[in-house]
C-alpha positions in Angstrom: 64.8 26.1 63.1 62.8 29.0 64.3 64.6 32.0 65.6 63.3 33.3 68.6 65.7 36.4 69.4 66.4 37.1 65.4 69.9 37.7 63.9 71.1 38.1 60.3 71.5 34.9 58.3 69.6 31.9 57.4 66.5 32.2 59.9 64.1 34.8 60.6 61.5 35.1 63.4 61.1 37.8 66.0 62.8 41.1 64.7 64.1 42.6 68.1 67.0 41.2 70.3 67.1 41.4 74.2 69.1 45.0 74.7 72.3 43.0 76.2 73.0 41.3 73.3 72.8 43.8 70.7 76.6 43.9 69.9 76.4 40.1 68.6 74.3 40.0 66.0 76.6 36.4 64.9 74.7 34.7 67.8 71.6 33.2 67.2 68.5 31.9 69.7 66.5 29.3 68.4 64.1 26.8 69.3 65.1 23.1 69.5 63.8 20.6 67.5 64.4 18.1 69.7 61.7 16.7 72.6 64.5 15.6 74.9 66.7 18.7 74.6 68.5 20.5 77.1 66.5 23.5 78.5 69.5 26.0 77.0 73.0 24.9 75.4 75.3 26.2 72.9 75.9 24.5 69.6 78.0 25.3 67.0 75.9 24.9 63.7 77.5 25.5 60.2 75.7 28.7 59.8 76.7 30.2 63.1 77.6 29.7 66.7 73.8 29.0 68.3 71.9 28.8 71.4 69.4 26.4 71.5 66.9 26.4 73.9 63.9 24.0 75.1 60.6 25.8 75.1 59.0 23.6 78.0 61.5 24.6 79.9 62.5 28.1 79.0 60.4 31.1 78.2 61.4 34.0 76.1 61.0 36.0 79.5 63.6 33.7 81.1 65.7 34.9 78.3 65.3 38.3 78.5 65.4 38.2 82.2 68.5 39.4 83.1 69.2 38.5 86.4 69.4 35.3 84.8 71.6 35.9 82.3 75.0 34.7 83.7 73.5 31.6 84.6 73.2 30.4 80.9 74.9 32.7 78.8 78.5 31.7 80.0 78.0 27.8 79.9 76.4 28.0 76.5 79.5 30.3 75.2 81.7 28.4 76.9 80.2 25.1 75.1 80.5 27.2 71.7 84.0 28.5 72.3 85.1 25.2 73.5 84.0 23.7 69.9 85.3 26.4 67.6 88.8 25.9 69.4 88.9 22.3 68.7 87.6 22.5 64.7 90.3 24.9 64.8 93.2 23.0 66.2 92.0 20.1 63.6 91.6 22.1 60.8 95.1 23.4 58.5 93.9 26.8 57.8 92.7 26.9 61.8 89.2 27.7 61.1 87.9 24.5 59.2 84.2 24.1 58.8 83.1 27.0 60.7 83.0 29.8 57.4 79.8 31.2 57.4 79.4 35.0 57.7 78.0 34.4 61.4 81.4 32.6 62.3 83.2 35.1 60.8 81.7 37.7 63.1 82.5 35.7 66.2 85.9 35.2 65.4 86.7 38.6 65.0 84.9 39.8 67.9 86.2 37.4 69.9 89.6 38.9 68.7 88.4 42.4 69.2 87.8 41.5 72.7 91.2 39.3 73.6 93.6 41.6 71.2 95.1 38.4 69.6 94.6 37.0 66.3 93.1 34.2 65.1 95.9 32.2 64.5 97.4 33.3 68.1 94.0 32.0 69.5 94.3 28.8 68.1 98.3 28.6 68.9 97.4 29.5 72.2 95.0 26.6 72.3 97.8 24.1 71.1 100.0 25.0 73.8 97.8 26.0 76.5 94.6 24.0 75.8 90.8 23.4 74.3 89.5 24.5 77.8 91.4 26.7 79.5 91.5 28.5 76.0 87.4 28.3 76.0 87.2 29.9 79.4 89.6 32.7 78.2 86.9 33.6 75.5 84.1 33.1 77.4 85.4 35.9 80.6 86.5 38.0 77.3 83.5 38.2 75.7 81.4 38.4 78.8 83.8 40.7 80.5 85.9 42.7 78.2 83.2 43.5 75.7 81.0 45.5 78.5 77.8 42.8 78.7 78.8 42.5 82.3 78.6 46.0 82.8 75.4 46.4 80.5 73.6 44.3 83.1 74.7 45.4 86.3 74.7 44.6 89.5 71.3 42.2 88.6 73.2 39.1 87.7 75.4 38.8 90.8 
């Protein structure tokens, strides 16, 4: 796994972050080991909710382009919120597998950003479901935590 954006944990590679994601240091980019992959998607590895990206396809310019931005940062959060949510509704405690420190991080910002707890996340995907729970997340972290703002008018 080689970490192409850098992030506390496991991994280590390049030491600096693009400046729009500097408030997430749970999230990490790496490089996927796989020849078929996707050029970008969210997965939700043990360590930490992840971007993985497909170097014949994306560049770290791409990434730190950020007119481009929107275009894969909310599908691949979506993807990630989409599968925390669901090991969540499976799980007793409401968190299952998904303990690291990194994971830990998420989940509280992600109830920084939509003022509900945990547990009311995960309630609120019983009743109201997986997705439309995910897409609440995703506009909340995107929106309520000032990354839209931070990049402007050059994503639209």
């Amino acid at each position: 796994m080689t970490n192409i954006i850098g992030f506390p944990g496991q991994a280590s590679g390049m030491p600096t972050s693009p400046s729009f994601l500097h408030g997430w240091p749970f999230l990490a980019v790496i490089e996927s080991e796989e020849e078929c992959a996707l050029p970008i998607r969210g997965r939700a590895h043990d360590d930490g909710p992840t971007i993985e990206i497909n170097a014949l396809y994306v560049t770290r310019a791409d990434l730190e382009d950020r007119s481009k931005v929107a275009l894969w940062l909310c599908p691949t959060l979506l993807h990630v919120c989409g599968t925390v949510l669901a090991e969540g509704l499976e799980a007793t405690d409401g968190v299952g597998r998904l303990t690291s420190q990194r994971w830990r991080a998420f989940r509280s910002e992600v109830s920084r950003q939509t003022t509900m707890g945990w547990p009311q996340i995960v309630a609120a995907a019983r009743r109201e479901g997986v997705d439309y729970m995910a897409d609440h997340l995703t506009a909340s972290l995107f929106m309520e935590s000032g990354l839209d703002d931070r990049l402007g008018d050059r994503h639209a």
